[in-house]
ZAMARGU-4260 file (C-alpha; in steps of 0.2 Angstrom, whole numbers, plus 5000, padded with zeros to 4 digits):
<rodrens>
0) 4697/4986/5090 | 4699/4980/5072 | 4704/4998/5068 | 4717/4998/5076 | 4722/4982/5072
5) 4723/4987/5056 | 4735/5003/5062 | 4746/4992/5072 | 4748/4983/5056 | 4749/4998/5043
10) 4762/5004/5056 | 4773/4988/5054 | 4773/4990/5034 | 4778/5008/5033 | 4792/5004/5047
15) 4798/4991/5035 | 4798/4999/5022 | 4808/5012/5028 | 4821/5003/5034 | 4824/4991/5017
20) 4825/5011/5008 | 4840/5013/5024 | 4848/4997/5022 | 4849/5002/5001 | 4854/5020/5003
25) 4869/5014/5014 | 4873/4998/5002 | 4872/5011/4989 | 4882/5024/4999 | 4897/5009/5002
30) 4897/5003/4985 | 4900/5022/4978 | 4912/5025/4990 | 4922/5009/4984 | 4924/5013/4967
35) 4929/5030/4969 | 4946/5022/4978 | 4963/5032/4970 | 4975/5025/4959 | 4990/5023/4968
40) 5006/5015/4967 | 5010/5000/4976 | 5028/5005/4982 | 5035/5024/4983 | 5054/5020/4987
45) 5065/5004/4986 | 5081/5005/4993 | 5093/4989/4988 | 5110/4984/4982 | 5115/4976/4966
50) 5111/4959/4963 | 5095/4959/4973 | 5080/4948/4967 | 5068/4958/4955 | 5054/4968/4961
55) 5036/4971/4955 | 5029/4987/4955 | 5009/4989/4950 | 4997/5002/4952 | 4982/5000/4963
60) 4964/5002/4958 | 4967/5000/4941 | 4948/5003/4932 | 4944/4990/4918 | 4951/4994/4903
65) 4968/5006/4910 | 4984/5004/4901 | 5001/5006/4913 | 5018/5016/4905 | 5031/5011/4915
70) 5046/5021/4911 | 5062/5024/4922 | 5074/5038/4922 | 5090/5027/4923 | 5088/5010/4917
75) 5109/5004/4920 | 5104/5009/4939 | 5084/5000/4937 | 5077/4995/4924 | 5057/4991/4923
80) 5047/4981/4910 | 5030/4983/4904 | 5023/4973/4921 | 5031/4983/4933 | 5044/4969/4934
85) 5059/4981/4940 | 5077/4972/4940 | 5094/4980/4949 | 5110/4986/4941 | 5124/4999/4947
90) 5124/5009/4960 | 5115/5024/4962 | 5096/5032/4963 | 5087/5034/4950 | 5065/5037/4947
95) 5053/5025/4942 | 5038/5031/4934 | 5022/5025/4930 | 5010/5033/4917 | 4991/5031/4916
100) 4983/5041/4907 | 4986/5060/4912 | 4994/5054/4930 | 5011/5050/4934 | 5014/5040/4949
105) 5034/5038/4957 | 5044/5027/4966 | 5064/5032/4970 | 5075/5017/4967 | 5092/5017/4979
110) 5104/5005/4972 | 5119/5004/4987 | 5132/4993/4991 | 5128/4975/5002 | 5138/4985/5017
115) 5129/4999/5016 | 5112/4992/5015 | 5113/4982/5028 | 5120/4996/5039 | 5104/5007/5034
120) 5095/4992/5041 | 5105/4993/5057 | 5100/5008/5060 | 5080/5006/5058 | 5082/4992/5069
125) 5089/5004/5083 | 5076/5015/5077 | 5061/5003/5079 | 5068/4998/5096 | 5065/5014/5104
130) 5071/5010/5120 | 5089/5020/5119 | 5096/5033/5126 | 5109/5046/5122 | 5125/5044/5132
135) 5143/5047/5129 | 5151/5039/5144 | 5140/5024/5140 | 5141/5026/5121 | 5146/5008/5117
140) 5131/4998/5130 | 5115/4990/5121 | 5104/5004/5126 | 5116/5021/5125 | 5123/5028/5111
145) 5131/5044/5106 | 5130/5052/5087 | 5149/5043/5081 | 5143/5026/5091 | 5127/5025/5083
150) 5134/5025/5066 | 5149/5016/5071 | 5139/5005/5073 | 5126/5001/5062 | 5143/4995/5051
155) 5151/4985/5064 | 5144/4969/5057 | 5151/4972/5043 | 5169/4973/5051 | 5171/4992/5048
160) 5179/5002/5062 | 5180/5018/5052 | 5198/5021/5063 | 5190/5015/5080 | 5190/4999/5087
165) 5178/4984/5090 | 5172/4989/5107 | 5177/5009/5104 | 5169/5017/5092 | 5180/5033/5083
170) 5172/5052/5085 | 5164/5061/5071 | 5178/5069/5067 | 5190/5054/5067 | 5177/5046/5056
175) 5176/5060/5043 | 5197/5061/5044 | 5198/5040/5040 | 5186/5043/5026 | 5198/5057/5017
180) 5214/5046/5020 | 5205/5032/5013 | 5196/5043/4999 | 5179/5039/5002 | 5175/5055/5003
185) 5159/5059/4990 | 5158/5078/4994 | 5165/5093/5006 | 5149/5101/5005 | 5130/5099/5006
190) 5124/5090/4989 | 5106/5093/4986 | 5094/5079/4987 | 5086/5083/4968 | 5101/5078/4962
195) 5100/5061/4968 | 5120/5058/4972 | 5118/5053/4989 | 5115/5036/4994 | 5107/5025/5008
200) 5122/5021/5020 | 5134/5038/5018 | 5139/5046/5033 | 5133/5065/5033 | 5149/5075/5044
205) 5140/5092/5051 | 5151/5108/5058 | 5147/5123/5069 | 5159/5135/5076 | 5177/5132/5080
210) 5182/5117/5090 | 5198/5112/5085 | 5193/5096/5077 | 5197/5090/5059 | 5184/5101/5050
215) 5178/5108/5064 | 5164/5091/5063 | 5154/5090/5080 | 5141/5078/5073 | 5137/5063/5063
220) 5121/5057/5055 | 5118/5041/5043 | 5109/5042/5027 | 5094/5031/5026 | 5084/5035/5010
225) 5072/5045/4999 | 5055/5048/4999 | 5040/5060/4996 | 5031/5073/5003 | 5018/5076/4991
230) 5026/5078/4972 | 5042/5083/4983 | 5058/5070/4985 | 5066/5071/5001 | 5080/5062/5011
235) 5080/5056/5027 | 5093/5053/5039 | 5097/5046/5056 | 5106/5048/5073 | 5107/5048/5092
240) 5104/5065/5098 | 5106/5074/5114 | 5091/5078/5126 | 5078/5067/5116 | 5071/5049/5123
245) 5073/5038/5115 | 5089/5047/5105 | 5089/5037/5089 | 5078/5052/5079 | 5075/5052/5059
250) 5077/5069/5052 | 5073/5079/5035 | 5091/5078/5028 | 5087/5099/5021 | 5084/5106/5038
255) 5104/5105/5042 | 5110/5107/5025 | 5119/5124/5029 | 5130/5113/5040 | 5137/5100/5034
260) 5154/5097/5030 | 5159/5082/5021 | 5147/5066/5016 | 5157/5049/5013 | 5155/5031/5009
265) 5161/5020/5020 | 5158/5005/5007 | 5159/5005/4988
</rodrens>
């Protein structure tokens, strides 16, 4: 009896044992794995418009003792100072940088009008909503809209009929003809998105074909932004399209950049 007293209690000490070697493995496993966390900038793309409040940028998981280069490609479009602080001038896009050590992290800065931003946050907001549906009989209702109404309408508020009307929206094409007579035409062609001339809120005209229209244009898509896959800057737009619910889609700008026509800015 007192043998196996004396397993039951040798039993009980091995049994703790091995569980306080668990419980410090794992604390030793979770403390490993939080200070191998990746430097990583806190923002990858701002889009704004002149006179906006400053921004700060900072890189993330910093290690004692690491020094941050902040440098930026075009400081009359953004400018950034040695805390990240980055302050707004012209319009345009340039590319923030920030150096530590060997690594360079990015952010793509948009600089856009006041109309044009806000129309690019008209349009995530019917993007967010994801309740409509593509419609061109219906184009102008709360919950229908074709490609012209769509972004029509994301400048509305602004007063903006682009050659339609209030509660009528123009066409594609009638919206790319209004941008020539009024020159706010920025391109007739495709511009590529490395070279950073297209900005948050220009309408992108697309052709196919003959139809008869001005330009032969049969679609419309706003111009919402930059940002990254990877090391690669890419450009993202938006649009109601046909046969997809909801119909507000956001596309890689370069899958369809064979086809378009003109690109315009509405607001300057």
């Amino acid at each position: 009896m007192k043998r196996r007293t004396e397993y039951r209690k040798w039993r009980f000490l091995l049994a703790m044992v091995v569980m306080c070697l668990l419980v410090c493995a794992g604390t030793a496993h979770v403390q490993a794995k939080t200070s191998t966390k990746k430097l990583a900038l806190s923002r990858t793309r701002i889009t704004t418009y002149k006179g906006h409040k400053p921004t700060r940028l900072k890189v993330n998981h910093l290690k004692e003792g690491q020094k941050v280069r902040w440098v930026s490609e075009n400081p009359k479009i953004a400018d950034v100072d040695e805390n990240g602080i980055v302050t707004f001038g012209k319009q345009g896009n340039t590319i923030i940088k920030a150096r530590v050590g060997k690594k360079t992290f990015r952010c793509v800065v948009s600089v856009c009008s006041k109309g044009a931003y806000q129309a690019v946050k008209k349009a995530y907001k019917f993007y967010n909503a994801r309740n409509m549906r593509y419609s061109q009989g219906s184009r102008m209702s709360s919950r229908a809209a074709d490609c012209s109404s769509f972004c029509g309408r994301c400048y509305l508020p602004q007063g903006l009929t682009m050659g339609g009307s209030k509660s009528w929206c123009n066409t594609a094409a009638g919206m790319a003809k209004w941008a020539t007579e009024k020159h706010k035409v920025v391109a007739n062609h495709s511009l590529k998105i490395s070279s950073l001339k297209i900005q948050p809120g220009d309408l992108i005209f697309y052709r196919r074909g003959y139809n008869g229209r001005y330009k032969n244009i049969y679609h419309v898509e706003i111009f919402v932004g930059y940002g990254w896959k990877g090391d690669r800057l890419v450009g993202y737009t938006m649009s109601s399209i046909t046969g997809h619910y909801p119909s507000i889609l956001k596309r890689d700008y370069a899958s369809r950049q064979s086809r378009v026509t003109e690109i315009s800015r509405p607001t300057k």
